[in-house]
Biopython code that builds the backbone (N, CA, C, O; Angstrom):
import numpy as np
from Bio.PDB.StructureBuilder import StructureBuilder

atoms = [
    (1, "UNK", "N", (0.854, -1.176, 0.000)),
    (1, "UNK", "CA", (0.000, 0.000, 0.000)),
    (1, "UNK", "C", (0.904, 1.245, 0.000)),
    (1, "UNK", "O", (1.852, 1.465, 0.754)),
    (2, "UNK", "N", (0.526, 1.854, -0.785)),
    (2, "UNK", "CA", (1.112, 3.333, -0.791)),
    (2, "UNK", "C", (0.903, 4.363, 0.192)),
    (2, "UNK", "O", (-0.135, 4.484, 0.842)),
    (3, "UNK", "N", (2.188, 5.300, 0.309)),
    (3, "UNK", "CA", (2.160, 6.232, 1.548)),
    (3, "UNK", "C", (0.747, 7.326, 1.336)),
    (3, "UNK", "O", (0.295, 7.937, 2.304)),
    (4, "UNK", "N", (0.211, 7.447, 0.082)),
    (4, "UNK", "CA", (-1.056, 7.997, -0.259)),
    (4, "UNK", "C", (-2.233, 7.369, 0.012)),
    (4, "UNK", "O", (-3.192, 8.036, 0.401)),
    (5, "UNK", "N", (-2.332, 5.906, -0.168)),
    (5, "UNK", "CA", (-3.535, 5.104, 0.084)),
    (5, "UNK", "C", (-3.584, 5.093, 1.258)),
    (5, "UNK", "O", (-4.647, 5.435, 1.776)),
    (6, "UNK", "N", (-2.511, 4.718, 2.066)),
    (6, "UNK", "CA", (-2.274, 4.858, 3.719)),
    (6, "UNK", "C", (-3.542, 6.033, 4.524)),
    (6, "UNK", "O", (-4.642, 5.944, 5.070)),
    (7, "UNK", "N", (-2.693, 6.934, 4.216)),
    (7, "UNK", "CA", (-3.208, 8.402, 3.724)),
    (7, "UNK", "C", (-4.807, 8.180, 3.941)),
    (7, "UNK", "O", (-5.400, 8.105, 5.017)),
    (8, "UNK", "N", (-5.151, 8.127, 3.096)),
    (8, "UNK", "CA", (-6.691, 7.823, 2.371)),
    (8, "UNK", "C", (-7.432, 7.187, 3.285)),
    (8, "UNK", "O", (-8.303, 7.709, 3.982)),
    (9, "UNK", "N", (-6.989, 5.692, 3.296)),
    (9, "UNK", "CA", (-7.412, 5.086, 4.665)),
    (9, "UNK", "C", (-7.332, 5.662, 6.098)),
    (9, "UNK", "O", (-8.149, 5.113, 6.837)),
    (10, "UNK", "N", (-6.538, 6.665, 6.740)),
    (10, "UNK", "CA", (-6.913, 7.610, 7.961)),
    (10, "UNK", "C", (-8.099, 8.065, 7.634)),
    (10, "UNK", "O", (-9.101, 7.630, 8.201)),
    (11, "UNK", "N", (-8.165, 8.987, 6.692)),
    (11, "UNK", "CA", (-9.169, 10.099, 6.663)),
    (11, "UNK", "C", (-10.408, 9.329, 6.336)),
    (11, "UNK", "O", (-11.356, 10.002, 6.738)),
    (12, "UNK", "N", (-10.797, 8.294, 5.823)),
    (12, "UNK", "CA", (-11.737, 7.538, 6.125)),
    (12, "UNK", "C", (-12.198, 6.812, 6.970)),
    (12, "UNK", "O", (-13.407, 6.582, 6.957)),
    (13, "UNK", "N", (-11.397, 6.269, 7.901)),
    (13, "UNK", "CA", (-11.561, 6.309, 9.635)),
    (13, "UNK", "C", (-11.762, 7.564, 10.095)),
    (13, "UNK", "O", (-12.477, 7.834, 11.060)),
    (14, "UNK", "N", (-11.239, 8.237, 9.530)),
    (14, "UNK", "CA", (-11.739, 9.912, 10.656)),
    (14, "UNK", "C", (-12.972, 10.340, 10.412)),
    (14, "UNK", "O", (-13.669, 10.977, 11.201)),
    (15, "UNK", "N", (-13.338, 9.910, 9.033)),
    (15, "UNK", "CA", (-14.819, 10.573, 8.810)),
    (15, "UNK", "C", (-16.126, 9.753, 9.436)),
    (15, "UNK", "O", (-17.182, 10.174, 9.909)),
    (16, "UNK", "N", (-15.642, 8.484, 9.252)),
    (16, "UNK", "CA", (-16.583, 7.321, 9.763)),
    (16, "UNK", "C", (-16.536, 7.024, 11.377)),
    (16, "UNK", "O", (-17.186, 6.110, 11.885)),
    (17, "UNK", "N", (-15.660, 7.936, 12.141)),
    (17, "UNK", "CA", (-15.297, 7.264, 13.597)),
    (17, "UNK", "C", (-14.857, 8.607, 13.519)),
    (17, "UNK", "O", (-13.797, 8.741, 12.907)),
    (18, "UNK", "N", (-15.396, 9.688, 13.988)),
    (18, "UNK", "CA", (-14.609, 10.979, 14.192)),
    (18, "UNK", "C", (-14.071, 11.170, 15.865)),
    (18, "UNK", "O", (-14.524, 10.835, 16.959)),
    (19, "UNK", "N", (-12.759, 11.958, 15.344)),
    (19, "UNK", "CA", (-12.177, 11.700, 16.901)),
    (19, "UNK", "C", (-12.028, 13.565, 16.965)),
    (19, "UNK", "O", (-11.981, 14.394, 16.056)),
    (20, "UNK", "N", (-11.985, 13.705, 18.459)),
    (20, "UNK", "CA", (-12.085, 15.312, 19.228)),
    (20, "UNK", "C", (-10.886, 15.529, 19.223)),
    (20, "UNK", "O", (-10.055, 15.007, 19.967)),
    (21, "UNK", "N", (-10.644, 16.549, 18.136)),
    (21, "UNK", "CA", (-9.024, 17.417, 18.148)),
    (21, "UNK", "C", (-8.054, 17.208, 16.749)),
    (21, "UNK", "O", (-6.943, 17.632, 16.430)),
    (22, "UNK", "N", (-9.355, 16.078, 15.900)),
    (22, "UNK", "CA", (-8.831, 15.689, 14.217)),
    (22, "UNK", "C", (-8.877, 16.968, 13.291)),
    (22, "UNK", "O", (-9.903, 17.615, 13.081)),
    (23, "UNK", "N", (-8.104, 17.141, 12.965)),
    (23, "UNK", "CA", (-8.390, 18.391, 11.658)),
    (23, "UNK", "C", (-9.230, 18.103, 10.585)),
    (23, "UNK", "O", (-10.155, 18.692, 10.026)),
    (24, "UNK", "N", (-8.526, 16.794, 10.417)),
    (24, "UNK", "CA", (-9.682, 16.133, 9.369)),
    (24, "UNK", "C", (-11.184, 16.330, 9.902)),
    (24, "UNK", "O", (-11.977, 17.043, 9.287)),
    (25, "UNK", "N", (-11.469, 15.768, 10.885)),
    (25, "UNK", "CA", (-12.758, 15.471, 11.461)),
    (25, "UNK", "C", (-12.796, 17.215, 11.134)),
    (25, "UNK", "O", (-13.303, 17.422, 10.032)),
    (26, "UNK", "N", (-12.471, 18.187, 11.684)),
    (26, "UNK", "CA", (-12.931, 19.558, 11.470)),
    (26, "UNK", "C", (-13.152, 19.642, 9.745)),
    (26, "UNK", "O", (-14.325, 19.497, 9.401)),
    (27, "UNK", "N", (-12.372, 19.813, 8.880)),
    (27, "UNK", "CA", (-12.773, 19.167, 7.667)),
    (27, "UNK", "C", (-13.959, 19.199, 7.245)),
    (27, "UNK", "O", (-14.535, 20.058, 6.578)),
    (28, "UNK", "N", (-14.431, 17.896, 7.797)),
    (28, "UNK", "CA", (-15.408, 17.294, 6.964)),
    (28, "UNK", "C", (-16.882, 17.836, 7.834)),
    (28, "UNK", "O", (-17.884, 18.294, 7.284)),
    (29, "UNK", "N", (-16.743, 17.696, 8.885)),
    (29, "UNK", "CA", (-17.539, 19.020, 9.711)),
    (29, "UNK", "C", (-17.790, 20.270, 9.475)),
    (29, "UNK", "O", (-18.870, 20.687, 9.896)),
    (30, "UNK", "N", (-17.004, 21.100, 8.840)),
    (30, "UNK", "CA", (-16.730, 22.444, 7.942)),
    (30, "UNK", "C", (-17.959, 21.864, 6.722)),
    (30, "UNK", "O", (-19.074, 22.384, 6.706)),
    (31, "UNK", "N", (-17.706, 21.109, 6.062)),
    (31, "UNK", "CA", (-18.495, 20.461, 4.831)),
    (31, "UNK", "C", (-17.433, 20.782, 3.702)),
    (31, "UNK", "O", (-16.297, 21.252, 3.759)),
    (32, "UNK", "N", (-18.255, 20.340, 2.622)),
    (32, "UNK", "CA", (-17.127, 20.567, 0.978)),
    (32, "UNK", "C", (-16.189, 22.094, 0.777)),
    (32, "UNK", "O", (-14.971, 22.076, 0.599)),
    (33, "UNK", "N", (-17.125, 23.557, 0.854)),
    (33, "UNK", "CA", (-16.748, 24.692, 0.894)),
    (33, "UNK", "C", (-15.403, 24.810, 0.992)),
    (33, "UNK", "O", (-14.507, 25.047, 0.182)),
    (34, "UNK", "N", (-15.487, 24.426, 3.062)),
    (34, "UNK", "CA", (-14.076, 24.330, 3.757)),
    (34, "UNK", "C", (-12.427, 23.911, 3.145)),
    (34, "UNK", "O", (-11.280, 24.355, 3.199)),
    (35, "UNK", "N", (-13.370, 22.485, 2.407)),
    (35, "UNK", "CA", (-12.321, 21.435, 2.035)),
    (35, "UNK", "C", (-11.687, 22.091, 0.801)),
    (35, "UNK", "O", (-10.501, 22.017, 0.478)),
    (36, "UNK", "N", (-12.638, 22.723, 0.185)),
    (36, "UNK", "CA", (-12.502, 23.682, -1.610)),
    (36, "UNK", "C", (-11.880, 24.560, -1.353)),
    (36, "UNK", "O", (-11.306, 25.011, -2.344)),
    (37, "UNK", "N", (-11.567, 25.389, 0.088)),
    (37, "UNK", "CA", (-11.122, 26.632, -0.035)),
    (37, "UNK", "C", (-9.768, 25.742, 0.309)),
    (37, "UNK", "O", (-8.859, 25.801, -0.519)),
    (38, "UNK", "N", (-9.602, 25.000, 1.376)),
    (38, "UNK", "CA", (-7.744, 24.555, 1.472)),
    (38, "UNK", "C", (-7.520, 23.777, 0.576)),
    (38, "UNK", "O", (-6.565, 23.027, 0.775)),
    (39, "UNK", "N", (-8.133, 23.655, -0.493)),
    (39, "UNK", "CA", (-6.929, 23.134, -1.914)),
    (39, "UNK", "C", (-6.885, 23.852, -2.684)),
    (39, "UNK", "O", (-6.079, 23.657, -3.594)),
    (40, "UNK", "N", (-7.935, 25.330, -2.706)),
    (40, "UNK", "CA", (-7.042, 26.273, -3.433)),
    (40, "UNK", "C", (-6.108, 26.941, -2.736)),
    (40, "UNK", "O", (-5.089, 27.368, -3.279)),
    (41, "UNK", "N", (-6.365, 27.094, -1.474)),
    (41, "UNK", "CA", (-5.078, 28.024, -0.552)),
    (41, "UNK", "C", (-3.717, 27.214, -0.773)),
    (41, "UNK", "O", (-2.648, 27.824, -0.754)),
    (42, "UNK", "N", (-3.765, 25.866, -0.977)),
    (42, "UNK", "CA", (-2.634, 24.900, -1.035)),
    (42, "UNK", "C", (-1.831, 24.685, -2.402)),
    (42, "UNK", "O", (-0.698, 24.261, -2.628)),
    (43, "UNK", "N", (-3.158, 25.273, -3.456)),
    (43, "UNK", "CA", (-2.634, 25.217, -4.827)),
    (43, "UNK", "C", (-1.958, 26.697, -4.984)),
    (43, "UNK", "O", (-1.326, 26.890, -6.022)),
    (44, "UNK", "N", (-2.022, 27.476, -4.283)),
    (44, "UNK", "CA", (-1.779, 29.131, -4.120)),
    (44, "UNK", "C", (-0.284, 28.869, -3.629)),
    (44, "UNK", "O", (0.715, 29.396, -4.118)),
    (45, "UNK", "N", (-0.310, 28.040, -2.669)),
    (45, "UNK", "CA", (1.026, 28.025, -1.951)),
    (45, "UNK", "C", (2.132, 27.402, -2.471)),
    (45, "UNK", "O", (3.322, 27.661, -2.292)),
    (46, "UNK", "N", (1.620, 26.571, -3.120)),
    (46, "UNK", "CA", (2.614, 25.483, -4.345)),
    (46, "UNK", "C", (3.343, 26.340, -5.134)),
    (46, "UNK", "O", (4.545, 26.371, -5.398)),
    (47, "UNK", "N", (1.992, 27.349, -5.621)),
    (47, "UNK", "CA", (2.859, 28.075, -7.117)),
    (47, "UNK", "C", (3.903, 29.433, -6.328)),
    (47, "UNK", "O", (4.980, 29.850, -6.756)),
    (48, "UNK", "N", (3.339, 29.784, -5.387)),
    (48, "UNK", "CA", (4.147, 30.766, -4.627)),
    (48, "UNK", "C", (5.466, 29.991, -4.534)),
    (48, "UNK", "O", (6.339, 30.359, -5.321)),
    (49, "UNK", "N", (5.776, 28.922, -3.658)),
    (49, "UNK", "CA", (7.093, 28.452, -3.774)),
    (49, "UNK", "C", (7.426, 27.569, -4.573)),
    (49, "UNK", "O", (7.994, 26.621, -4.030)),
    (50, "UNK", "N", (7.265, 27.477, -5.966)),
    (50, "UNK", "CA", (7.398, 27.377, -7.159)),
    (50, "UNK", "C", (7.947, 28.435, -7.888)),
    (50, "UNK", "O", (8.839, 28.276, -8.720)),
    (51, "UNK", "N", (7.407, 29.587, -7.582)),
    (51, "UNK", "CA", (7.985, 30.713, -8.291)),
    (51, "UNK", "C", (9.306, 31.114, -7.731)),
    (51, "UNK", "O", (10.228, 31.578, -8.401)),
    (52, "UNK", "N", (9.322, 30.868, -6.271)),
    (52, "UNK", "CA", (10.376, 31.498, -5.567)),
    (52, "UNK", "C", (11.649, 30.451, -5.304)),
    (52, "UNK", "O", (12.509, 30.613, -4.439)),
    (53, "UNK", "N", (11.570, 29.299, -6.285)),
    (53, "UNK", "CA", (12.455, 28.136, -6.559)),
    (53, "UNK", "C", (12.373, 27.697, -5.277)),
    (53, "UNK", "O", (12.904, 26.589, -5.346)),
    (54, "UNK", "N", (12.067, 27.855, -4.234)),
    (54, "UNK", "CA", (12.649, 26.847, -3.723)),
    (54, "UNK", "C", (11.979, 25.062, -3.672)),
    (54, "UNK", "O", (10.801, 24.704, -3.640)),
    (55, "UNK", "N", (12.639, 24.621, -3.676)),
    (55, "UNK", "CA", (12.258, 22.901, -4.022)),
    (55, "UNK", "C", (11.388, 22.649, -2.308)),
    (55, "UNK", "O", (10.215, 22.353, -2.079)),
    (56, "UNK", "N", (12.623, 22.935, -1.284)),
    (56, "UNK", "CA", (11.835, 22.191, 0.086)),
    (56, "UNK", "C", (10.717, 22.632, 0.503)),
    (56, "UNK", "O", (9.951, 21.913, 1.146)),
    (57, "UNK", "N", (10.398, 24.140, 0.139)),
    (57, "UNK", "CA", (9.116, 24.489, 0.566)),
    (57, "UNK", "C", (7.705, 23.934, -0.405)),
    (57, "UNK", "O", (6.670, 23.643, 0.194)),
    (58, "UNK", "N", (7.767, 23.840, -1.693)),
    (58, "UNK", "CA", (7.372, 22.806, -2.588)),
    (58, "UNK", "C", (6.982, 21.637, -2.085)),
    (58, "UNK", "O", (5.846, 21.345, -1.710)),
    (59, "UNK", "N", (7.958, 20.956, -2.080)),
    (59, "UNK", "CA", (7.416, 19.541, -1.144)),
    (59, "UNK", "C", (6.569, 19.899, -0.114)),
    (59, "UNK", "O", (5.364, 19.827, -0.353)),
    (60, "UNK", "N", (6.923, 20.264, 0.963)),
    (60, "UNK", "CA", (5.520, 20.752, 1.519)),
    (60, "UNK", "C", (4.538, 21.220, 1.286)),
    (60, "UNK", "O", (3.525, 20.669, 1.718)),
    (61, "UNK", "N", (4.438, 22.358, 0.553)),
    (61, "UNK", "CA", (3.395, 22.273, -0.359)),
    (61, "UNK", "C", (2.497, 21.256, -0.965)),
    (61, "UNK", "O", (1.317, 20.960, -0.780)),
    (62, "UNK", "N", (3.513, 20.780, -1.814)),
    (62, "UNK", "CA", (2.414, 19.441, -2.644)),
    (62, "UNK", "C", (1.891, 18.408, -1.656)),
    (62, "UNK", "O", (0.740, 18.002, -1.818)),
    (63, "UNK", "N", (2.722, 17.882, -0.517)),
    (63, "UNK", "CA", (2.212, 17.587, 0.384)),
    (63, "UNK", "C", (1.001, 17.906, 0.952)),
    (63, "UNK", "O", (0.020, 17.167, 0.877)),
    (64, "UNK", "N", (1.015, 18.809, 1.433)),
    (64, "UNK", "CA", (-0.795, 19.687, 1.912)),
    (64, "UNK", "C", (-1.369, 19.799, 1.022)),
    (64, "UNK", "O", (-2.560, 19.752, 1.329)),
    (65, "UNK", "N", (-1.216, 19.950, -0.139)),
    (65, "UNK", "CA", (-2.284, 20.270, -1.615)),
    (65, "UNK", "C", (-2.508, 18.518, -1.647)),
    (65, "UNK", "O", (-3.726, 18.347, -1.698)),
    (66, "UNK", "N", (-1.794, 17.166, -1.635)),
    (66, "UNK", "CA", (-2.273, 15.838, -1.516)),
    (66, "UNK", "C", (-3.152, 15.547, -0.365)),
    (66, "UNK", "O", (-4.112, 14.830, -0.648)),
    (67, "UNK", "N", (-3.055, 15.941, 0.899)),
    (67, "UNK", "CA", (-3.399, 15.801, 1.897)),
    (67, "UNK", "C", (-5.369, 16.472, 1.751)),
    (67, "UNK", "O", (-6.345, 15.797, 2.080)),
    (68, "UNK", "N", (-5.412, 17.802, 1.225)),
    (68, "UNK", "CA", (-6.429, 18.181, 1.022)),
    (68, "UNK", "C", (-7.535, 17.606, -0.257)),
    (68, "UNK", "O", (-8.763, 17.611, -0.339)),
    (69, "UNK", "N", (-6.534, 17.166, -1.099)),
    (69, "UNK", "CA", (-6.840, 16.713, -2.027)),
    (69, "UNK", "C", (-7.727, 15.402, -1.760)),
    (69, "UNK", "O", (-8.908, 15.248, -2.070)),
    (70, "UNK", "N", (-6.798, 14.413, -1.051)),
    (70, "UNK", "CA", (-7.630, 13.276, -0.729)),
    (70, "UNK", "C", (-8.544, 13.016, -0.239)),
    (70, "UNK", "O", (-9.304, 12.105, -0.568)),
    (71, "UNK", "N", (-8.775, 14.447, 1.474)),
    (71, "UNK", "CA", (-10.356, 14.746, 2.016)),
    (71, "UNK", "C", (-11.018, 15.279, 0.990)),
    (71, "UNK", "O", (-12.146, 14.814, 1.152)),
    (72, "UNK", "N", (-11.050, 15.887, 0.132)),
    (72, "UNK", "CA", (-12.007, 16.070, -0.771)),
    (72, "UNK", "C", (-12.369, 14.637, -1.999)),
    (72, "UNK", "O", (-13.328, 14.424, -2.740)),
    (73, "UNK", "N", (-11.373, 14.054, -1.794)),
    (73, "UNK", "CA", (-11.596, 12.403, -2.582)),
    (73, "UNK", "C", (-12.891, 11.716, -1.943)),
    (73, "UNK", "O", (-13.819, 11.121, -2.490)),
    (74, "UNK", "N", (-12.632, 12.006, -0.583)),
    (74, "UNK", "CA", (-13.330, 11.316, 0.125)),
    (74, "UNK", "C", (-14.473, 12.011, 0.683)),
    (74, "UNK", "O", (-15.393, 11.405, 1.231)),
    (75, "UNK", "N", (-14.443, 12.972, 0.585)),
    (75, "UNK", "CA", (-15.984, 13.662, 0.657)),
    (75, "UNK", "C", (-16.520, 13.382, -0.388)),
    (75, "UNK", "O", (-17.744, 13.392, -0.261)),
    (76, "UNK", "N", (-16.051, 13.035, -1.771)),
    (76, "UNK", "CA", (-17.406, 12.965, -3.117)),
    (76, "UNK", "C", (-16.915, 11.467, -3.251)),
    (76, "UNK", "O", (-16.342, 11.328, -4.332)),
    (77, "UNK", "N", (-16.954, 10.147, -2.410)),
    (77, "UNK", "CA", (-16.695, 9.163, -2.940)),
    (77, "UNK", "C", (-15.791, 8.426, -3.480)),
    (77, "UNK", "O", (-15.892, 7.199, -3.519)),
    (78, "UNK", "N", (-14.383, 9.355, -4.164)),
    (78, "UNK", "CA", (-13.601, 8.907, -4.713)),
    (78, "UNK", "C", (-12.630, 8.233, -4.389)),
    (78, "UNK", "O", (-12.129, 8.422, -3.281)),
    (79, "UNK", "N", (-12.180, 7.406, -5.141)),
    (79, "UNK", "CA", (-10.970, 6.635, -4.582)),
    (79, "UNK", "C", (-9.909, 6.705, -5.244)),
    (79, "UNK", "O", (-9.893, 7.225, -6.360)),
    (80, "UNK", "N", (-8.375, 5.975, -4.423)),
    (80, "UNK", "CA", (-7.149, 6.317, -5.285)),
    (80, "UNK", "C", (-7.123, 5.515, -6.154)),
    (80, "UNK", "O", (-6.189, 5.718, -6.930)),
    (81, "UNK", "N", (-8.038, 4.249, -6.511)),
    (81, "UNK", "CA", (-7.458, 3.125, -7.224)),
    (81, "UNK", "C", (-8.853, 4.354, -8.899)),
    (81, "UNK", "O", (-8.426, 4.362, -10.054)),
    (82, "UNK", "N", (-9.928, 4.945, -8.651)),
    (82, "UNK", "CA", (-10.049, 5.531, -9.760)),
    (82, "UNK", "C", (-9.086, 6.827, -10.505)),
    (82, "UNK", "O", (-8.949, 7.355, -11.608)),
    (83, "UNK", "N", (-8.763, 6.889, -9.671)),
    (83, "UNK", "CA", (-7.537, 7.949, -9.860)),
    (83, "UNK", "C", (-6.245, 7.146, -10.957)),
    (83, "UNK", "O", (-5.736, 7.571, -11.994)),
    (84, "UNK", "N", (-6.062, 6.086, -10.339)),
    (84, "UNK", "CA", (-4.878, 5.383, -10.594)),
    (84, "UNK", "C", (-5.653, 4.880, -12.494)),
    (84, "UNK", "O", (-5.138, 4.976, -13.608)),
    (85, "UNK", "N", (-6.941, 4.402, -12.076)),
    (85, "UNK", "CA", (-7.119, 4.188, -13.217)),
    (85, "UNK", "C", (-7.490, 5.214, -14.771)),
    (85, "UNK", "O", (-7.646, 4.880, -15.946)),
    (86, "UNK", "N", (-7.517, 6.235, -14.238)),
    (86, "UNK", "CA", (-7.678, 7.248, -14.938)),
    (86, "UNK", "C", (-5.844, 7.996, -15.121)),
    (86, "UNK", "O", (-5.319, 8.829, -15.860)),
    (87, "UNK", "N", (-5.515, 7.357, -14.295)),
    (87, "UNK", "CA", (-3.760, 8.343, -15.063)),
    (87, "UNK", "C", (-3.205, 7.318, -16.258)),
    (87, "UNK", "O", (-2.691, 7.532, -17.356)),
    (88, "UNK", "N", (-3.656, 5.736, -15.304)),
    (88, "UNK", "CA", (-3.530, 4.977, -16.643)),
    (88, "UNK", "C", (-3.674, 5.112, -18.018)),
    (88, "UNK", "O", (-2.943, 5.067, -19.007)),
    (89, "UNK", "N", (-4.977, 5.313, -17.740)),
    (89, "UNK", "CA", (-5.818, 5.541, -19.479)),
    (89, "UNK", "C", (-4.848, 6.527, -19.749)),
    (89, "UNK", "O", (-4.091, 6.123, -20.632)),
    (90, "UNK", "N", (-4.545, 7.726, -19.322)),
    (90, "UNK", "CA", (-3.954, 8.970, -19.715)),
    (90, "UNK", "C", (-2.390, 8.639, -20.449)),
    (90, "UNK", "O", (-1.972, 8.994, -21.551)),
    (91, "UNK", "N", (-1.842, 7.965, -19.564)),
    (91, "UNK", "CA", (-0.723, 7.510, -20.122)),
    (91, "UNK", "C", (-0.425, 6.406, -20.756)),
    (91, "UNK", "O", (0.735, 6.010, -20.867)),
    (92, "UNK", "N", (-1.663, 5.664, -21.342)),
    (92, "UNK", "CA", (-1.293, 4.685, -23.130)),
    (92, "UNK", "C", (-1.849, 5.925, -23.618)),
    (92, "UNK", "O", (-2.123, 5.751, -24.805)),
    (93, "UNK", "N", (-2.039, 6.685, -23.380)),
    (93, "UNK", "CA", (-2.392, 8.020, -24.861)),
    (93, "UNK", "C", (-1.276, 8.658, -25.457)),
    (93, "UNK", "O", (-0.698, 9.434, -24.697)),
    (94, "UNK", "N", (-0.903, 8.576, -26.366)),
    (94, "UNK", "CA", (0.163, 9.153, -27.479)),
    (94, "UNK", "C", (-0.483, 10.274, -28.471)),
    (94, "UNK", "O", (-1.530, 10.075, -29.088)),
    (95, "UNK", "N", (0.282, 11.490, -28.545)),
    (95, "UNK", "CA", (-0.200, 12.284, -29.904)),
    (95, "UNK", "C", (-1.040, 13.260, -29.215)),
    (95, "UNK", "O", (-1.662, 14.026, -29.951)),
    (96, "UNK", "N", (-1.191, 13.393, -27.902)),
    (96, "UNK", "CA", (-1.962, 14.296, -27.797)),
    (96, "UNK", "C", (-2.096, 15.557, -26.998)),
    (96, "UNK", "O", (-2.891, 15.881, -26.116)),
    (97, "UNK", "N", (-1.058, 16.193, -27.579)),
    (97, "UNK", "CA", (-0.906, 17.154, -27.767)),
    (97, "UNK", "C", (-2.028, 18.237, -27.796)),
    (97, "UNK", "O", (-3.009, 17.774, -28.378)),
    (98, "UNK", "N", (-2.222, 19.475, -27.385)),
    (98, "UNK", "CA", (-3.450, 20.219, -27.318)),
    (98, "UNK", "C", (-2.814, 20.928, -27.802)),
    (98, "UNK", "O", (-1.609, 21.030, -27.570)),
    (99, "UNK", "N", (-3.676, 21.852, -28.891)),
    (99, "UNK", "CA", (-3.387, 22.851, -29.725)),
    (99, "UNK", "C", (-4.127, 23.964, -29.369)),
    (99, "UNK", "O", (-5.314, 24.277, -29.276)),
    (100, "UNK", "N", (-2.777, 24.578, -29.158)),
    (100, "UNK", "CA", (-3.542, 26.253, -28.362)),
    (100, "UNK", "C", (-3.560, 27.241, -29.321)),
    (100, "UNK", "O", (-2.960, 27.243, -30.396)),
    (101, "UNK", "N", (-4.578, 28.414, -28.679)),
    (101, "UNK", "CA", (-4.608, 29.606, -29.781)),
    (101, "UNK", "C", (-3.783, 30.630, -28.846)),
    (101, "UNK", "O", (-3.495, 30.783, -27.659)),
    (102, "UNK", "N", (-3.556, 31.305, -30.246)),
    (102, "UNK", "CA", (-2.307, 32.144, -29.642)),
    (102, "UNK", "C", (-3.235, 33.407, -29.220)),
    (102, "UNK", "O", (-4.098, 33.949, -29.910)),
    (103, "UNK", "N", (-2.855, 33.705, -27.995)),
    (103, "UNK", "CA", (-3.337, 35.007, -27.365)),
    (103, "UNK", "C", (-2.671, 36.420, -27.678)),
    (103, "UNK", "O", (-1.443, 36.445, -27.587)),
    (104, "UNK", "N", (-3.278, 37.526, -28.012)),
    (104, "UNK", "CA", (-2.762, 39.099, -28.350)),
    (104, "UNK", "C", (-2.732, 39.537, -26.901)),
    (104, "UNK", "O", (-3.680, 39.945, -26.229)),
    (105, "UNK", "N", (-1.222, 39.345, -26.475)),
    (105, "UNK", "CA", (-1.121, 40.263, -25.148)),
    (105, "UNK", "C", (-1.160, 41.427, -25.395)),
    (105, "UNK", "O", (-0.664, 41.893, -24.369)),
    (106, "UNK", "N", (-1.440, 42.421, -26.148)),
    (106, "UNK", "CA", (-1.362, 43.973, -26.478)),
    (106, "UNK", "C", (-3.020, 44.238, -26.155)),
    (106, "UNK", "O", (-3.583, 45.324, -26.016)),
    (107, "UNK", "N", (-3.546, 43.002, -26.091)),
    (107, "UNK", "CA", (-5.369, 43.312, -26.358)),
    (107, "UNK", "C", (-6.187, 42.962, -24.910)),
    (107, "UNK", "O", (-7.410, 43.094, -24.844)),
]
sb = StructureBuilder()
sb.init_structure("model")
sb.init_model(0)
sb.init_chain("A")
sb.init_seg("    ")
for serial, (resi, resn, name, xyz) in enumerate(atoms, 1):
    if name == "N":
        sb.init_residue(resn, " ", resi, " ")
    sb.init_atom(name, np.array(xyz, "f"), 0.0, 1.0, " ", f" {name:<3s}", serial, name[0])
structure = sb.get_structure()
């Protein structure tokens, strides 16, 4: 089992058996909103230390952006093994390339 599925499996004990002083349990108590606003605050924080190179603060980052990510997996049902099966599909795909339109930054 992966350090993500691991993962996954807490926060689904926390939601189903909530314990006094879980963040998670606050979380999912908050409802979806809560959970929507800390994976954009987490996707905010990624690109911030992304921009500012540094790598270690990054990892932490993506860390908390996974971490939030997965309570929201698990608030709409989802699991890592559909996940897993959907990067699959993604990667036997060849050629596909997205073709962008070019934007007038003057406009």
């Amino acid at each position: 089992m992966t350090a993500f599925e691991q993962l996954y499996q807490v926060i689904l004990q926390r939601r189903h058996n909530p314990q006094d002083g879980s963040y998670t349990c606050y979380l999912f108590e908050k409802g979806r909103d809560k959970i929507l606003k800390k994976c954009g605050e987490e996707c905010a924080e990624t690109i911030i230390a992304a921009k500012n190179d540094d790598k270690a603060e990054v990892i932490l980052e993506l860390s908390d952006l996974a971490f939030h990510a997965a309570v929201l997996m698990a608030d709409m049902g989802i699991t890592p093994d559909e996940i897993a099966a959907e990067l699959s599909r993604r990667a036997a795909k060849t050629g596909n390339l997205k073709q962008f339109h070019q934007v007038d930054k003057n406009s």
